[in-house]
Wavefront OBJ file of the C-alpha trace (Angstrom):
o trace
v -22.161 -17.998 -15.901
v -23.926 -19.008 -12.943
v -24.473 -22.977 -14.610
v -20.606 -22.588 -14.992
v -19.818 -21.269 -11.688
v -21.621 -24.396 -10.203
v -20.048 -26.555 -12.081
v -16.295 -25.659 -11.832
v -17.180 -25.580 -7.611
v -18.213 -28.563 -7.316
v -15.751 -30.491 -9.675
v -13.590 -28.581 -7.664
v -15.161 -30.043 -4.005
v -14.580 -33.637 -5.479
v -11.188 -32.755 -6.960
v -11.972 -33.418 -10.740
v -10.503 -29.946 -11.820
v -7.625 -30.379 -14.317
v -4.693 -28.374 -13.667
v -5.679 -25.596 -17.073
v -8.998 -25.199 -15.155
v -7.180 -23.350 -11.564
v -3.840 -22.188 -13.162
v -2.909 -18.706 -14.543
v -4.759 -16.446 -12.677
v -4.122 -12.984 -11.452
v -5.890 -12.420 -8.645
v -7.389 -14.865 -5.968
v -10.295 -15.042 -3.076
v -9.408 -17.776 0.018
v -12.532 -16.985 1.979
v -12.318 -19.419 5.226
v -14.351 -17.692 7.245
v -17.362 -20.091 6.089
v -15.386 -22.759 8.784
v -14.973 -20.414 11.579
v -11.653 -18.460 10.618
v -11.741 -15.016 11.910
v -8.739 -13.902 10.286
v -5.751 -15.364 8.534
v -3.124 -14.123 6.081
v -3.264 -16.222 2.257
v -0.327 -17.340 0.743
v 0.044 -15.770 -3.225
v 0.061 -18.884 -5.645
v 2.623 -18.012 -8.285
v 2.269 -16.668 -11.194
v -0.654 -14.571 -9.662
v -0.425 -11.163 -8.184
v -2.408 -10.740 -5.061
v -4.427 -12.972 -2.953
v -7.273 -11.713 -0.831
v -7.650 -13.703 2.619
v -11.467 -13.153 3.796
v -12.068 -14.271 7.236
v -15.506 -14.631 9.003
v -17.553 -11.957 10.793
v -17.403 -11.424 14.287
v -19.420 -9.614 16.224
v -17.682 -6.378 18.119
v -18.427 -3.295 19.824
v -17.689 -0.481 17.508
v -17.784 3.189 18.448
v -19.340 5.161 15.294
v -18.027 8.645 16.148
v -15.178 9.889 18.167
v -15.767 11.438 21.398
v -16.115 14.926 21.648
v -15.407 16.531 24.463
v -17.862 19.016 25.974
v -20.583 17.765 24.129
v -23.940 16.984 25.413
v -24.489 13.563 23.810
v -22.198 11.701 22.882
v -23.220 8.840 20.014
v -23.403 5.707 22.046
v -21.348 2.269 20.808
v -23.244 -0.614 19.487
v -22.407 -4.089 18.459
v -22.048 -4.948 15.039
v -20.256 -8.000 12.774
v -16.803 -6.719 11.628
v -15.350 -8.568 8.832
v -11.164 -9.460 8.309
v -9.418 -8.849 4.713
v -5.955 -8.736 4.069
v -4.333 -8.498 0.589
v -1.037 -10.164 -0.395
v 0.497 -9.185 -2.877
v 3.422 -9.645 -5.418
v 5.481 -6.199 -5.240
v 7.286 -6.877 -8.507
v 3.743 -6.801 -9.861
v 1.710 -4.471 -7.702
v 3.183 -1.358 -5.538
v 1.685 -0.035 -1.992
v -0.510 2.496 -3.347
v -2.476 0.234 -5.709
v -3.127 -1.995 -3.011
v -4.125 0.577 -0.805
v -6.407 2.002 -3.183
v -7.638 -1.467 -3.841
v -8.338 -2.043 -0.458
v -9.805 1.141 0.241
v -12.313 1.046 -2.599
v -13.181 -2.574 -1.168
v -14.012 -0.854 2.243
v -16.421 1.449 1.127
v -18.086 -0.914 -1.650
v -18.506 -3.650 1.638
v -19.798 -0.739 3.834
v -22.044 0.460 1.058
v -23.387 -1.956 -1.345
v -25.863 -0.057 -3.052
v -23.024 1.845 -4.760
v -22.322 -1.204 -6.796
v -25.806 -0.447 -8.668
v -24.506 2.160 -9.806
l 1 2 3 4 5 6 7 8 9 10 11 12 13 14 15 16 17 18 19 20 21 22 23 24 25 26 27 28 29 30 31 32 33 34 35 36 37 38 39 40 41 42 43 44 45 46 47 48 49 50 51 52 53 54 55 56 57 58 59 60 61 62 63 64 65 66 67 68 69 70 71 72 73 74 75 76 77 78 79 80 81 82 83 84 85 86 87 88 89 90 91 92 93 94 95 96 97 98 99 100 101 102 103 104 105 106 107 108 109 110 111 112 113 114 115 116 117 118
């Protein structure tokens, strides 16, 4: 897969990829956060479904826990990279909910790898 994988990219990069090799899909990645794109919303390429638009990381302050009031700590912010991912998708094909599930399983597989060992 991996000898495949490398192959397809870069006939791809030089533009060698016959039109049966990128058509018919059902579901795309445009990552262009590898030249600097924080965020951006991707355009679905018809006949496919959804489209997920990955931007770069950036680094943000995050707070981990809401702040409690009357407390004697309170968990202090840090900085940390926070990633961009927005799904578009074909509502004659997908509903709302899928995509939200979609998206939410995403989330947690992102924020916790190790699950996908599993």
């Amino acid at each position: 897969i991996s000898t495949k994988v490398k192959n397809l990219a870069t006939r791809a990069r030089d533009g060698k990829l016959s039109p049966e090799e990128y058509q018919g899909g059902s579901f795309c990645i445009s990552n262009l956060g590898m030249f600097g794109i924080n965020e951006f919303s991707a355009v679905i390429n018809p006949p496919q479904a959804a489209i997920l638009a990955v931007g770069g990381g950036v680094k943000k302050i995050v707070v981990n826990t809401p702040y409690v009031e009357d407390a004697e700590e309170q968990e202090l912010p840090s900085v940390k990279s926070v990633m961009s991912a927005r799904l578009s998708a074909d509502r004659r094909v997908v509903d709302e909910a899928t995509v939200a599930l979609f998206l939410s399983a995403l989330k947690c597989y992102l924020n916790k790898p190790e699950l996908l060992l599993l």
